[in-house]
C-alpha positions in Angstrom: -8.8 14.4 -6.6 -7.1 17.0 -4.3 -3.5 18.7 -4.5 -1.7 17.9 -1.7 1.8 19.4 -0.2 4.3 18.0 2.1 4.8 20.1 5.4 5.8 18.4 8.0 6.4 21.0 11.2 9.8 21.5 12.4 8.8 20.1 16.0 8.2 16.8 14.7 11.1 16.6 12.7 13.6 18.0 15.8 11.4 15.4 18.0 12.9 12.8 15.7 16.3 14.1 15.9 15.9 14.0 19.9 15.1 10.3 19.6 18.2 9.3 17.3 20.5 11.5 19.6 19.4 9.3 22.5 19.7 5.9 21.1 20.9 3.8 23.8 23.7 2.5 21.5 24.9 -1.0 22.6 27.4 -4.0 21.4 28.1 -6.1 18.0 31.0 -8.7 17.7 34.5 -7.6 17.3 34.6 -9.3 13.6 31.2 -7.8 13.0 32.0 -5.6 9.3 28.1 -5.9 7.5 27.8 -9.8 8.5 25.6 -9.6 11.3 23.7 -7.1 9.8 24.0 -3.1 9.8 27.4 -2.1 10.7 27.6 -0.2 14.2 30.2 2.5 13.3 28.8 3.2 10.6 25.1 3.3 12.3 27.2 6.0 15.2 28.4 8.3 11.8 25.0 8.2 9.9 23.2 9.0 12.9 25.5 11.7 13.9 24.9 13.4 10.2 21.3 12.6 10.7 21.3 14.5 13.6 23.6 17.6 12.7 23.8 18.4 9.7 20.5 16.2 7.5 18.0 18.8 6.6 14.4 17.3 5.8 13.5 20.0 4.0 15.6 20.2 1.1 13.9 16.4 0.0 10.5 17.9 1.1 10.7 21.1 -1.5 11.8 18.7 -4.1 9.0 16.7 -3.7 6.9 19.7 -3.8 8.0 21.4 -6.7 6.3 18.8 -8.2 2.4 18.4 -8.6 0.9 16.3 -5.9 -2.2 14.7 -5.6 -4.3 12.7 -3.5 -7.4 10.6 -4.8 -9.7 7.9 -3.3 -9.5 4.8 -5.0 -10.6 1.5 -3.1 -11.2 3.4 0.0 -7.4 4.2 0.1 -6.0 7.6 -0.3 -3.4 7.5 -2.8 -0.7 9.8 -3.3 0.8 10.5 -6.6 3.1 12.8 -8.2 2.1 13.6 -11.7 4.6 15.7 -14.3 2.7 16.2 -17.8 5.1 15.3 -20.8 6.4 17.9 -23.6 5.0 17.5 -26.8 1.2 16.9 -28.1 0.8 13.1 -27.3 3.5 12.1 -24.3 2.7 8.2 -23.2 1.7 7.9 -19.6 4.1 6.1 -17.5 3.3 4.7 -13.9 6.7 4.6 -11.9 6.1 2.4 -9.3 9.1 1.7 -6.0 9.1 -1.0 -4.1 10.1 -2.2 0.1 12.4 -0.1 1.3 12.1 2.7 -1.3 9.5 5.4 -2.0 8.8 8.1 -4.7 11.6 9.8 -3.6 13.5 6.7 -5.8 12.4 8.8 -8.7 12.4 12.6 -8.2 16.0 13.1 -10.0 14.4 11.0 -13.2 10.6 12.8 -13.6 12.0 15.5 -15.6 14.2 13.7 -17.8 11.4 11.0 -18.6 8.4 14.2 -19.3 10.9 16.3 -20.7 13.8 14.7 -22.7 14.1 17.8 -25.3 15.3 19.3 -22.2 18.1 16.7 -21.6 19.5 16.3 -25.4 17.3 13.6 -26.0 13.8 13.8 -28.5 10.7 15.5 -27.3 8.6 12.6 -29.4 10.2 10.0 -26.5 8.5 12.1 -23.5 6.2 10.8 -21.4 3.4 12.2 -18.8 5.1 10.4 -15.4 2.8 9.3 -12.6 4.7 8.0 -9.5 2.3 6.7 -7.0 3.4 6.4 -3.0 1.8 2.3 -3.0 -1.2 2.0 -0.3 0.1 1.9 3.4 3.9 3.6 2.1 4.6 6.7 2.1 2.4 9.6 1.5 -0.8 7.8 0.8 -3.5 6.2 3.0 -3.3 3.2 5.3 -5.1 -0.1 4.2 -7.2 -1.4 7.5 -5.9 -4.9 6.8 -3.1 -6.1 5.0 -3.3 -6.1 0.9 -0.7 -7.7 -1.3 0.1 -7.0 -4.8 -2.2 -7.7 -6.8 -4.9 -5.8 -5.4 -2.4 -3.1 -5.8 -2.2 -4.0 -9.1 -6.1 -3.1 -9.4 -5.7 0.2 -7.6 -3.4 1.6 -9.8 -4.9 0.4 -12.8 -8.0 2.2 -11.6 -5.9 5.3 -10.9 -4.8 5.4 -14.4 -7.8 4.9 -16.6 -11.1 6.0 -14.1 -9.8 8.4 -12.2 -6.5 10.0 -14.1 -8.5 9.0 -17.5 -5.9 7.8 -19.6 -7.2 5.0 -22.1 -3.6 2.9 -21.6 -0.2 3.1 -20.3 2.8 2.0 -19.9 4.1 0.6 -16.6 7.4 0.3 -14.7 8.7 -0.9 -11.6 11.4 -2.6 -9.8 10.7 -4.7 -6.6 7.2 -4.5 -5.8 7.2 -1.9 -8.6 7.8 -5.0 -10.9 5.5 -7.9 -8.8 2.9 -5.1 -9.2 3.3 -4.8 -13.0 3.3 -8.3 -13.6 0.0 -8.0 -12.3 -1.4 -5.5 -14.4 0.0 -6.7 -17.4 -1.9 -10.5 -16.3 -4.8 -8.7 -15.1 -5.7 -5.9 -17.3 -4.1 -5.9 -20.9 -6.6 -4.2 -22.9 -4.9 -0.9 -20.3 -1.8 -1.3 -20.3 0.7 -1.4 -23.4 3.8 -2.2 -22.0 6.0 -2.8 -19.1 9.4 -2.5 -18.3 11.1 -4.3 -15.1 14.2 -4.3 -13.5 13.2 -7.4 -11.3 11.6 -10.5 -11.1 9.9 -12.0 -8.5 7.4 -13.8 -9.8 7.2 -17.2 -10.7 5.6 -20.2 -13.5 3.2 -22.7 -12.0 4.9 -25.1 -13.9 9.0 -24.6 -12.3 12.1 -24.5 -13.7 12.3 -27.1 -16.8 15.5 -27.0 -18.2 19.0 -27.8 -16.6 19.9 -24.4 -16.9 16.3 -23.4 -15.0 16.7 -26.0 -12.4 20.9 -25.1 -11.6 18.9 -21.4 -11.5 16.7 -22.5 -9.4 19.3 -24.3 -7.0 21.3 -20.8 -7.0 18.6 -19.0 -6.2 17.0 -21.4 -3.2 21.0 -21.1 -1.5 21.0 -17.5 -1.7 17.7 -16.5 -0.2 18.0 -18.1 2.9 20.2 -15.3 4.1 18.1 -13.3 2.6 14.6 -14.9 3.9 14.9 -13.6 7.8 13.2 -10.2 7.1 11.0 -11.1 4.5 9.5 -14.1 6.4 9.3 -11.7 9.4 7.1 -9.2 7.3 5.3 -11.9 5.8 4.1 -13.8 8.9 4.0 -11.2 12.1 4.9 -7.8 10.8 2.9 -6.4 13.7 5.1 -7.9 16.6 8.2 -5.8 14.3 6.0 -3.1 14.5 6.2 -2.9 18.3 9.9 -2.4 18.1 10.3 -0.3 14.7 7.6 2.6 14.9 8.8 4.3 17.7 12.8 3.6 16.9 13.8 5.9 13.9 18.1 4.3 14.1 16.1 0.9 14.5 13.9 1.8 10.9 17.0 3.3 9.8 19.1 0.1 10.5 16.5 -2.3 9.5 15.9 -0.3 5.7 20.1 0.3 5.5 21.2 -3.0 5.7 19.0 -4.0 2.4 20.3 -0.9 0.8 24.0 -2.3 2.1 23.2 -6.2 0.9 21.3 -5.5 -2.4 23.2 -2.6 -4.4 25.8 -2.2 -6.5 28.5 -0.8 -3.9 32.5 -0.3 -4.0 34.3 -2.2 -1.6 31.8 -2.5 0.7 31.2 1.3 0.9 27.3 1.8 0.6 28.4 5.5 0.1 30.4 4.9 -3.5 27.2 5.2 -4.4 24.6 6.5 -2.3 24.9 9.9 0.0 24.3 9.9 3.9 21.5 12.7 3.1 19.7 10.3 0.0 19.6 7.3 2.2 18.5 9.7 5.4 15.8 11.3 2.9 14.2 7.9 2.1 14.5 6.6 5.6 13.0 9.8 7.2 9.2 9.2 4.5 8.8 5.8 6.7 9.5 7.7 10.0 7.9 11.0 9.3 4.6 9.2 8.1 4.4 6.4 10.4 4.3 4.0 7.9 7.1 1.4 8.5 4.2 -0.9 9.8 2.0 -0.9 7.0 4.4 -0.6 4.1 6.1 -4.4 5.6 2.3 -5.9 5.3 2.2 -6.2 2.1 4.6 -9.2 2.6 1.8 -11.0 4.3 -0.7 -9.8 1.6 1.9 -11.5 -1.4 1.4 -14.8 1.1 -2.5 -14.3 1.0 -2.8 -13.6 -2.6 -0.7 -17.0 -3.2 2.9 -16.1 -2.8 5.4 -15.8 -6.1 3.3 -18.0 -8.0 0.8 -17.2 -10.8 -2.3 -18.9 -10.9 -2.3 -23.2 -11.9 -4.4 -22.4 -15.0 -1.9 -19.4 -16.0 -1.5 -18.5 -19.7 1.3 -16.6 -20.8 1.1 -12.8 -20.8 1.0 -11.3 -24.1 1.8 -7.5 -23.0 5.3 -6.4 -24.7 7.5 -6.7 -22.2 11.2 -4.9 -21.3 13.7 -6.7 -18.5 16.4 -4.7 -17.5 18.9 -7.0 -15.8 21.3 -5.2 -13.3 24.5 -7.2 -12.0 24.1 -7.0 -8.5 20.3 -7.4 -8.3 19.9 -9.2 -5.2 17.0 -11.7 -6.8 18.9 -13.3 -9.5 17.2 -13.3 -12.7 16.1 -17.0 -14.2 17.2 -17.5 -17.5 15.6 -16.3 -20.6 14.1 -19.0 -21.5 12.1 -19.3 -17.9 11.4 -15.7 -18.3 9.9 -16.2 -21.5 7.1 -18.8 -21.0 5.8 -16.3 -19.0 6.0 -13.0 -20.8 6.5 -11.8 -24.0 9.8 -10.5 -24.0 10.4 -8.1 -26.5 13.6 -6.5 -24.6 16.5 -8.0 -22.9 19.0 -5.7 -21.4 21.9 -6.9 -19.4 23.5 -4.0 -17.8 27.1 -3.8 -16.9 27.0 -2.3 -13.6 24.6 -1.4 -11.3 21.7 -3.3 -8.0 18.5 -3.6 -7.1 17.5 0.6 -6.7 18.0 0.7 -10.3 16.5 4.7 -10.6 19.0 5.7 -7.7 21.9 3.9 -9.1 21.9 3.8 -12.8 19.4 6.3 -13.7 20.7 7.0 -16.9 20.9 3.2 -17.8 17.4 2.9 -16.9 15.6 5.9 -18.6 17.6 5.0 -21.7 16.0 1.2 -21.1 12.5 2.4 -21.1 12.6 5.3 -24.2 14.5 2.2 -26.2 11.4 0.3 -24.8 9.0 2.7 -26.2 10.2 3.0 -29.4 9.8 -0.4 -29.8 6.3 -0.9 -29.6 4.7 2.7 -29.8 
């Protein structure tokens, strides 16, 4: 296990810059808005921030000012960002993002999760936070062939408990962050304790049962297909994206924005009611700056080689306490309880009043108040 630090050199990040300044920009329809995807004004104005005023390394000290690490596990590098809790027994707590986030999702949350004394709240709720960059995203290695997530699943539980040591956890995630808990909790339970999700995309290998499930089920089916075009993209020939995305920052910045557009919690169509130019340029920039917007889409194809949404024919249900945090505009609408609870054991049910899919950017006080709640309850 080695400390690592973010640096990347000013030339690269100017090079970058060059390239968004030159984008060849070109036509959408008249009518256009957000319905044919990412908005072209608004592209023009990001980019033009991006390009005068966006400094890199404001997010790159923040990240640093936390302890880094990188650690073999698999034959993957994995970066991780680990913050020791107050108090003499703080809970570990794996924090894991999803597609198109990265740890940067939870750098404004760290503290108030290891150190809620700090913050007004009880130093006996604290918790020692690891936030992992998954394998192929972000800061940590490059898998040589595609891996979905449940291998990920296994990586991070080996992080934990052989090479971080601790004898159980607690994990959380939304997005992948969640698929990837789902799988720890089915895969190793006598490790992990508990975890909290803010999104479901897993499903029973027996379907939807009830007329309340199979209306659900309808809903859902209707409202993915305009939702299906990049994940079937990712899932089937991510490398023939890659051709076009890895040496096209506006085109990785276009492709990422319009999720963040579609799948949050936004004010009249104003993606900036809740986000900043600079927060969505921050995240954007780890996929450009590390060269990972091909790897971090193929874990779309791994989910499809693992088996897809579905748990295994012969599945039991999982007995690890389990937290959902259901957010309004979260762009995978939730089944109903009762689906949910043939296949977890659902301790907490939390239907939020406002707030999307990027729950820790969003709503981070919602969700940290979730998961403490969470903890009380079974610790």
């Amino acid at each position: 296990m080695k400390k690592f630090k973010i640096n990347f050199s000013n030339k690269v990040i100017k090079d970058i810059k060059l390239k968004v300044k030159k984008y060849p920009w070109h036509e959408m329809p008249t009518n256009g808005g957000w319905l044919y995807g990412t908005n072209l004004p608004y592209m023009k104005n990001l980019c033009k921030h991006w390009v005068n005023k966006f400094d890199w390394k404001i997010y790159e000290k923040k990240i640093n000012s936390f302890s880094n690490f990188k650690t073999k596990v698999e034959n993957i590098d994995i970066h991780f960002i680990k913050e020791i809790g107050s108090g003499s027994s703080p809970k570990p707590l794996l924090l894991m993002h999803g597609w198109p986030g990265s740890v940067l999702e939870f750098i404004h949350i760290i503290k108030k999760l290891a150190h809620p004394e700090k913050f007004g709240g009880n130093i006996n709720d604290a918790f020692t936070v690891i936030v992992p960059s998954l394998p192929g995203f972000g800061f940590s290695g490059k898998p040589s062939n595609p891996i979905g997530p449940r291998k990920i699943a296994k990586i991070f539980n080996r992080l934990m408990i052989n090479k971080l040591k601790y004898k159980n956890y607690i994990a959380q995630g939304g997005d992948w962050g969640a698929t990837i808990a789902n799988w720890i909790a089915y895969d190793y339970p006598k490790y992990c304790n508990g975890i909290h999700i803010n999104c479901l995309t897993m499903r029973h290998p027996g379907g939807p049962q009830s007329k309340a499930e199979k209306q659900w089920q309808k809903r859902f089916d209707k409202d993915q297909i305009m939702q299906d075009g990049y994940r079937t993209q990712q899932a089937t020939k991510p490398q023939t994206l890659s051709y076009g995305m890895m040496d096209s920052p506006v085109g990785i910045a276009a492709w990422i924005i319009e999720k963040i557009h579609s799948w949050s919690d936004i004010k009249k169509g104003n993606i900036e009611s809740v986000y900043s130019k600079d927060s969505l340029l921050a995240n954007i920039m780890v996929y450009v700056l590390t060269k990972t917007f091909n790897t971090a889409s193929w874990i779309y194809f791994g989910r499809r080689e693992e088996g897809g949404r579905f748990f295994p024919k012969d599945f039991k249900k999982i007995k690890t306490p389990t937290a959902a945090a259901i957010f309004p505009a979260e762009m995978s609408e939730w089944p109903p309880k009762s689906y949910v609870k043939r296949i977890f054991n659902i301790i907490q049910w939390t239907e939020m009043t406002s707030g999307g899919h990027f729950a820790a950017l969003e709503k981070p006080d919602l969700l940290i108040n979730d998961i403490v709640k969470f903890y009380r309850t079974i610790r």
